[in-house]
C-alpha positions as CSV (number, residue, x, y, z in Angstrom):
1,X,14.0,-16.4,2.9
2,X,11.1,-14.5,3.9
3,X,10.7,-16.4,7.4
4,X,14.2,-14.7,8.4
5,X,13.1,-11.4,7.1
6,X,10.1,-11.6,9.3
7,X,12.0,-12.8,12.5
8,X,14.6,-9.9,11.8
9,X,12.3,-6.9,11.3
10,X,9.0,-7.7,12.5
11,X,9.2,-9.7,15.5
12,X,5.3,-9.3,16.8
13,X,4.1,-10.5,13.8
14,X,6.7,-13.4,13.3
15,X,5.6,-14.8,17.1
16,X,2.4,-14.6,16.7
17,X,2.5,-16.6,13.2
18,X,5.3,-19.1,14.7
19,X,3.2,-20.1,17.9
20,X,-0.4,-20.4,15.9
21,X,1.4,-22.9,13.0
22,X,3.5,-24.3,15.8
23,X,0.0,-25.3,17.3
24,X,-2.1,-25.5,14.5
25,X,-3.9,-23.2,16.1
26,X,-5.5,-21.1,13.1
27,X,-7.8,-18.9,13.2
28,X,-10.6,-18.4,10.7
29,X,-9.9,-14.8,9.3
30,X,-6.4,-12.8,10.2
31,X,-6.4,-8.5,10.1
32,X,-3.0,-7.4,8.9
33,X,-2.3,-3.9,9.7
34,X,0.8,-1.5,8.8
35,X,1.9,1.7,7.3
36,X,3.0,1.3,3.2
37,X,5.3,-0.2,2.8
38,X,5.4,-3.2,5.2
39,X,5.4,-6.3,4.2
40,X,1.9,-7.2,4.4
41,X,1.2,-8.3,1.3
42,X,4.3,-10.6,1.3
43,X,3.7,-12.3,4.6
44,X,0.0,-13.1,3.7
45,X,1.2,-14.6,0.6
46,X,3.9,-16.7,3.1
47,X,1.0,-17.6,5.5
48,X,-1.1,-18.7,2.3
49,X,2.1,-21.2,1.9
50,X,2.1,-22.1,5.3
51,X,-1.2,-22.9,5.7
52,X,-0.7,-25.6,2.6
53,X,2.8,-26.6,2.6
54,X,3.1,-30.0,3.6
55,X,6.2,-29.1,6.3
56,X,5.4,-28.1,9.6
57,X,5.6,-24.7,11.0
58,X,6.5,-22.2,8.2
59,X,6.3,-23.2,4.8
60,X,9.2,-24.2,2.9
61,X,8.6,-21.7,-0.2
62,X,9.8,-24.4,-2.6
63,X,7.7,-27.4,-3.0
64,X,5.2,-27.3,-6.1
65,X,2.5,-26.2,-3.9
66,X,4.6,-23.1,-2.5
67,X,5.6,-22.2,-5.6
68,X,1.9,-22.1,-7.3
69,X,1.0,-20.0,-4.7
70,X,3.4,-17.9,-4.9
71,X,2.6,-17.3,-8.8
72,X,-1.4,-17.5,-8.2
73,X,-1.7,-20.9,-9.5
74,X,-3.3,-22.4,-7.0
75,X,-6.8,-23.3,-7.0
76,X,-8.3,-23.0,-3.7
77,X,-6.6,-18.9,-3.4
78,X,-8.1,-16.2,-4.5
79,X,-6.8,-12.7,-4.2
80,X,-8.0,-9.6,-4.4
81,X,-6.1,-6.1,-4.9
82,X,-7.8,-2.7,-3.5
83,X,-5.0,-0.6,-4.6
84,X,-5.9,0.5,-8.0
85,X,-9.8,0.3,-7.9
86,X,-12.3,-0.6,-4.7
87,X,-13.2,-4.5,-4.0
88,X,-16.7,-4.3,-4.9
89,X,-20.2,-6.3,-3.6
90,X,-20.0,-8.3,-6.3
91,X,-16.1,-9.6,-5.3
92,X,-17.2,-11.1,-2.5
93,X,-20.6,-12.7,-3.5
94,X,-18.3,-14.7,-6.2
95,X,-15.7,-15.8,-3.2
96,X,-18.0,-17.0,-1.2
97,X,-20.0,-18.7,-4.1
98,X,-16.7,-20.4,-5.1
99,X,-16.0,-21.6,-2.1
100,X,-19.2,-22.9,-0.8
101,X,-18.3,-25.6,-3.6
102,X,-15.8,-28.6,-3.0
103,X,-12.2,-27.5,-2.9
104,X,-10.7,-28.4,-5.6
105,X,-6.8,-29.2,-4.4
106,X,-6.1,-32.2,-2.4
107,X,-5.7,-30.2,0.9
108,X,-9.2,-29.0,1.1
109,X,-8.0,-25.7,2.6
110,X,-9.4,-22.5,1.0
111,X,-8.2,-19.1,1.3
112,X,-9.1,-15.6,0.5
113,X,-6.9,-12.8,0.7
114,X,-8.4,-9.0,0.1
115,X,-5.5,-6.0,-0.1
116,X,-6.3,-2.9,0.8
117,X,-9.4,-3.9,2.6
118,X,-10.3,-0.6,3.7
119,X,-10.5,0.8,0.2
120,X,-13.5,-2.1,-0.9
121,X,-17.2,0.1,-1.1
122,X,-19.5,-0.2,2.1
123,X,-21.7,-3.0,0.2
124,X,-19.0,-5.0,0.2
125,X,-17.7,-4.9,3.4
126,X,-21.3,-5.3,4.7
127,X,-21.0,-8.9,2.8
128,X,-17.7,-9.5,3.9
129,X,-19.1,-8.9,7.6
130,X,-21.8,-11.4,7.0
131,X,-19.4,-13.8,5.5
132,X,-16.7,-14.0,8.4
133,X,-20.0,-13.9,11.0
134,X,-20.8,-17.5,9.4
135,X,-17.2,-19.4,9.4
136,X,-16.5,-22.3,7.3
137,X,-13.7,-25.0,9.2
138,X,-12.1,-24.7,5.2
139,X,-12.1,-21.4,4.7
140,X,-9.5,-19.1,6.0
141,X,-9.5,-15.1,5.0
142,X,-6.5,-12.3,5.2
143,X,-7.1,-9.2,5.2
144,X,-4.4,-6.2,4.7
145,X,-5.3,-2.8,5.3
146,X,-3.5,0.4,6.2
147,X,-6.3,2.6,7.3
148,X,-7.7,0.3,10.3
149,X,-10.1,2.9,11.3
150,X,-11.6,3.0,7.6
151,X,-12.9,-0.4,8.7
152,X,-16.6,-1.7,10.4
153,X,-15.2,-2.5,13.9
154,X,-17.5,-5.3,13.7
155,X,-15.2,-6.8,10.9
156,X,-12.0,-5.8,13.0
157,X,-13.5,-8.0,16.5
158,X,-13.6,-11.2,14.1
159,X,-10.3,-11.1,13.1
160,X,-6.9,-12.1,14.8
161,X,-4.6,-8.6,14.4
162,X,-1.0,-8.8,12.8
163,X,0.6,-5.5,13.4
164,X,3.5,-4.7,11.0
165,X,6.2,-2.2,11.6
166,X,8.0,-0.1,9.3
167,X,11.8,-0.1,9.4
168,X,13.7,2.9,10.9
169,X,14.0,5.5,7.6
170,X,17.5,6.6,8.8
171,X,18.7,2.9,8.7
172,X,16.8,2.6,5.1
173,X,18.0,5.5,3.6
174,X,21.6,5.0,4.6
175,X,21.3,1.8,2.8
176,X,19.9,3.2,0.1
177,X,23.2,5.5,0.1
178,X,25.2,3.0,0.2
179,X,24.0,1.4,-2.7
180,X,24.8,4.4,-4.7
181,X,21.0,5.3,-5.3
182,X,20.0,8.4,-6.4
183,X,19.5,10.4,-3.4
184,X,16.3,12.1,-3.8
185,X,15.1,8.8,-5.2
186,X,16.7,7.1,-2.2
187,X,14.9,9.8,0.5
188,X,11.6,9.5,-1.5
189,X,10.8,5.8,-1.5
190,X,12.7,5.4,1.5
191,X,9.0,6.9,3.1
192,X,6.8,6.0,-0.1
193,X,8.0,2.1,-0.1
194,X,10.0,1.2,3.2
195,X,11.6,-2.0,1.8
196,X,14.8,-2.1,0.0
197,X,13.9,-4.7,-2.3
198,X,10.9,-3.1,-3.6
199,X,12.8,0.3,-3.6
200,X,15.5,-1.5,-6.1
201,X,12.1,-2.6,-8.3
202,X,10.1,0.8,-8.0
203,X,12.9,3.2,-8.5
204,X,12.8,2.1,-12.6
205,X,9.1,1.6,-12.5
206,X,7.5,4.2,-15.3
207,X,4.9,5.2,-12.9
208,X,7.3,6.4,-10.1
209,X,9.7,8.2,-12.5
210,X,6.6,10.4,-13.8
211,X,4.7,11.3,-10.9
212,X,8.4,12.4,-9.6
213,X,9.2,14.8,-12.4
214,X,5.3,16.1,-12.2
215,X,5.4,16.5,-8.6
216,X,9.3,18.2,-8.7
217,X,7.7,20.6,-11.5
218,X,4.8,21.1,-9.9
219,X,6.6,22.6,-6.8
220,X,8.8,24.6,-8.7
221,X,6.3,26.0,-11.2
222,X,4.4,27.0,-7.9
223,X,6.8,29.3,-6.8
224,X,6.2,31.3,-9.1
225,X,1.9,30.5,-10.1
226,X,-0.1,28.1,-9.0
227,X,-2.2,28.9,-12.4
228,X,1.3,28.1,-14.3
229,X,1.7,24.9,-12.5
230,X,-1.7,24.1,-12.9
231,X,-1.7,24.4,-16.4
232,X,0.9,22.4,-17.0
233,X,-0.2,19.8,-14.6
234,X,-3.3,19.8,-17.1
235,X,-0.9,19.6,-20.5
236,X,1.9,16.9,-19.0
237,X,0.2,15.0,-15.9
238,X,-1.3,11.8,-15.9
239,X,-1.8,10.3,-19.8
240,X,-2.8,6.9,-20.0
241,X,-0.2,6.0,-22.9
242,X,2.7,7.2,-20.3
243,X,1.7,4.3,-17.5
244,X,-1.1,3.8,-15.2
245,X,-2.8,6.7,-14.5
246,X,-4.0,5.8,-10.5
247,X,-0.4,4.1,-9.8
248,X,1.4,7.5,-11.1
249,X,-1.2,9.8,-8.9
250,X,-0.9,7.9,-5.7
251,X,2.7,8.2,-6.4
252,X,2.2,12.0,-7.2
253,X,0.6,13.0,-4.1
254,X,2.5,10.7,-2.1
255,X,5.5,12.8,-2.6
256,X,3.5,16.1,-2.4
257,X,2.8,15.3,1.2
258,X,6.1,14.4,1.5
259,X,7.7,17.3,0.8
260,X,4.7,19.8,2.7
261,X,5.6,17.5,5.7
262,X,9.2,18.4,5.2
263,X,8.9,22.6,5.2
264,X,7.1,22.1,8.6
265,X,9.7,20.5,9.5
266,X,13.1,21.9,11.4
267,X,15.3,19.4,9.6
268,X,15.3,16.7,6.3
269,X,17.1,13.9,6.3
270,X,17.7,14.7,2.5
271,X,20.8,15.8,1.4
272,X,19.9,16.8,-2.2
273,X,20.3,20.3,-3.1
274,X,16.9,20.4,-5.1
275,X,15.0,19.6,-2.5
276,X,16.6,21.4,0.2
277,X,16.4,24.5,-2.0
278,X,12.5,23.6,-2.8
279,X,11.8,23.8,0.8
280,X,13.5,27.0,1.4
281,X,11.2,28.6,-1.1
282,X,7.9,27.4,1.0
283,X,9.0,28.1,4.5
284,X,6.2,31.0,4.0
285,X,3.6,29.5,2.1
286,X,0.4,27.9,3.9
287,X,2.1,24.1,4.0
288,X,0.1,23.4,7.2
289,X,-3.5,23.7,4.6
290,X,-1.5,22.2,1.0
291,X,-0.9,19.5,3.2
292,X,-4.6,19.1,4.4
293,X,-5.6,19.1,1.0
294,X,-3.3,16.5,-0.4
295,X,-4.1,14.5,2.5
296,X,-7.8,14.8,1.4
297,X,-7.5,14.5,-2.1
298,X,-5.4,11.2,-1.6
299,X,-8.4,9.7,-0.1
300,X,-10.5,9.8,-2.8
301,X,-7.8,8.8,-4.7
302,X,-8.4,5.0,-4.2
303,X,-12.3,5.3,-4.8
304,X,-13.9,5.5,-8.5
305,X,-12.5,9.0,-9.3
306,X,-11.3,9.9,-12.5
307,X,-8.0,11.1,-12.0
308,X,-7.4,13.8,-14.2
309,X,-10.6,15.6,-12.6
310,X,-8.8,14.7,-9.4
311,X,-5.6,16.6,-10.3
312,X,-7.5,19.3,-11.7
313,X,-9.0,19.4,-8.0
314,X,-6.3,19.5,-6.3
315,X,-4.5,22.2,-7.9
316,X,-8.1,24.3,-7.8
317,X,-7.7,23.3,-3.5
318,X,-4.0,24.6,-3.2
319,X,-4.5,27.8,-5.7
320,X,-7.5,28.1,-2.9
321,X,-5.0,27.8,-0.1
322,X,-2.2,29.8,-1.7
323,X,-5.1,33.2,-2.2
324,X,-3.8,33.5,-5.9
């Protein structure tokens, strides 16, 4: 059960759940805040149960009402996803004009939950500000972000924090080997994902298995040109009819940085051979600035950008960096 899961590996978070349920001491609007790969998403889907489950404390995660959460069937919750394209204005108009209306479920509780907060465009947030500045008794908002600094403070000081930690990597990947996993798949997600069970998921998952292979050829191909990688970067990378095209990117540059992190680096915990032997070809090249431009390029990534100019960009950045 998720409750143990919490109490196990993020103990802050689990307390400060436990004591305002134990209470009934909610507040009206709740800031969770990790790295990727926490379980952020998760708990806020938990404490959407809780808040409506008709046991006391933590939610039982199998009464009707637990379960139609849990599959988005529940009338009074509506969730939004900032990972693949920004929460607009208009998202949060048509919350709030939803809910100014009478619940519809018998426990009158609504709730809102926006992921990746930090990614939703200016005019949004601006209405979301106005909305938590006037709080319905009702109505009761999570919000999960990453980037906490991407965010109005003025949005931050009306919500209660929930800090998330990410497990040890060491711990994770050694898991990971135990399993039998793959081990540049295990070392990879290990820092992309952070959770074993969504590892297990991802590690199949069409997006992930393409952005590896672009961003392994990519590396190689660089050894040798940055004009041959980025040509073939331009033939191969990112095709809608091979997955979705912002998933595989974010995937893609996640394990760009990864690896740029890696050369500056004394020592990697990965043991395979291909990547070790990767990162004895760049101990020379200009890591510190292909690292600043990934890092730059993965910001946009997230805002209405069409992703194959995107790539094109990025390569254009590091054949910059590289003074081919």
């Amino acid at each position: 059960m998720l409750q143990n899961k919490l109490a196990d590996e993020q103990k802050v978070a689990y307390q400060i759940l436990k004591n305002g349920l134990k209470n009934n001491s909610f507040v009206h609007a709740y800031l969770f805040v990790g790295e990727k790969g926490t379980p952020k998403m998760e708990t806020a889907i938990f404490l959407a149960q809780s808040l409506l489950c008709d046991q006391e404390g933590f939610a039982c995660e199998t009464c009707d009402t637990c379960q139609r959460v849990k599959d988005g069937n529940y009338a009074d919750l509506i969730i939004k996803d900032g990972t693949d394209s920004s929460i607009k204005k208009e998202d949060i108009l048509n919350i709030q004009e939803q809910f100014s209306k009478t619940a519809i479920e018998a426990k009158e509780r609504k709730i809102y939950i926006l992921n990746m907060i930090e990614n939703a465009t200016p005019e949004a947030l601006n209405s979301l500000l106005k909305f938590l500045e006037e709080p319905s008794e009702d109505v009761t908002a999570i919000l999960i972000c990453e980037q906490q600094d991407r965010l109005l403070p003025t949005i931050i000081s009306r919500c209660q924090m929930i800090p998330f930690r990410k497990t040890l990597p060491n711990a994770l990947l050694q898991k990971c080997r135990n399993e039998n996993m793959n081990e540049l798949d295990a070392y990879l997600l290990t820092y992309l994902v952070n959770n074993y069970e969504q590892i297990s998921e991802i590690i199949e998952d069409e997006n992930y298995q393409n952005a590896r292979y672009l961003a392994i050829s990519v590396l190689e191909k660089m050894i040798l040109s940055v004009h041959e990688a980025s040509l073939f970067l331009q033939i191969e990378g990112f095709k809608e009819k091979k997955g979705n095209d912002r998933a595989q990117f974010n995937y893609f540059i996640e394990i760009l940085m990864r690896f740029f992190k890696d050369c500056l680096r004394k020592d990697c915990e990965c043991q395979s051979e291909q990547w070790q032997e990767l990162i004895r070809q760049y101990q020379k090249k200009n890591c510190v600035q292909m690292l600043s431009v990934c890092m730059q390029i993965k910001d946009k990534c997230n805002k209405s950008v069409n992703i194959k100019l995107l790539s094109d960009q990025l390569m254009a950045e590091i054949r910059r960096c590289s003074h081919e």
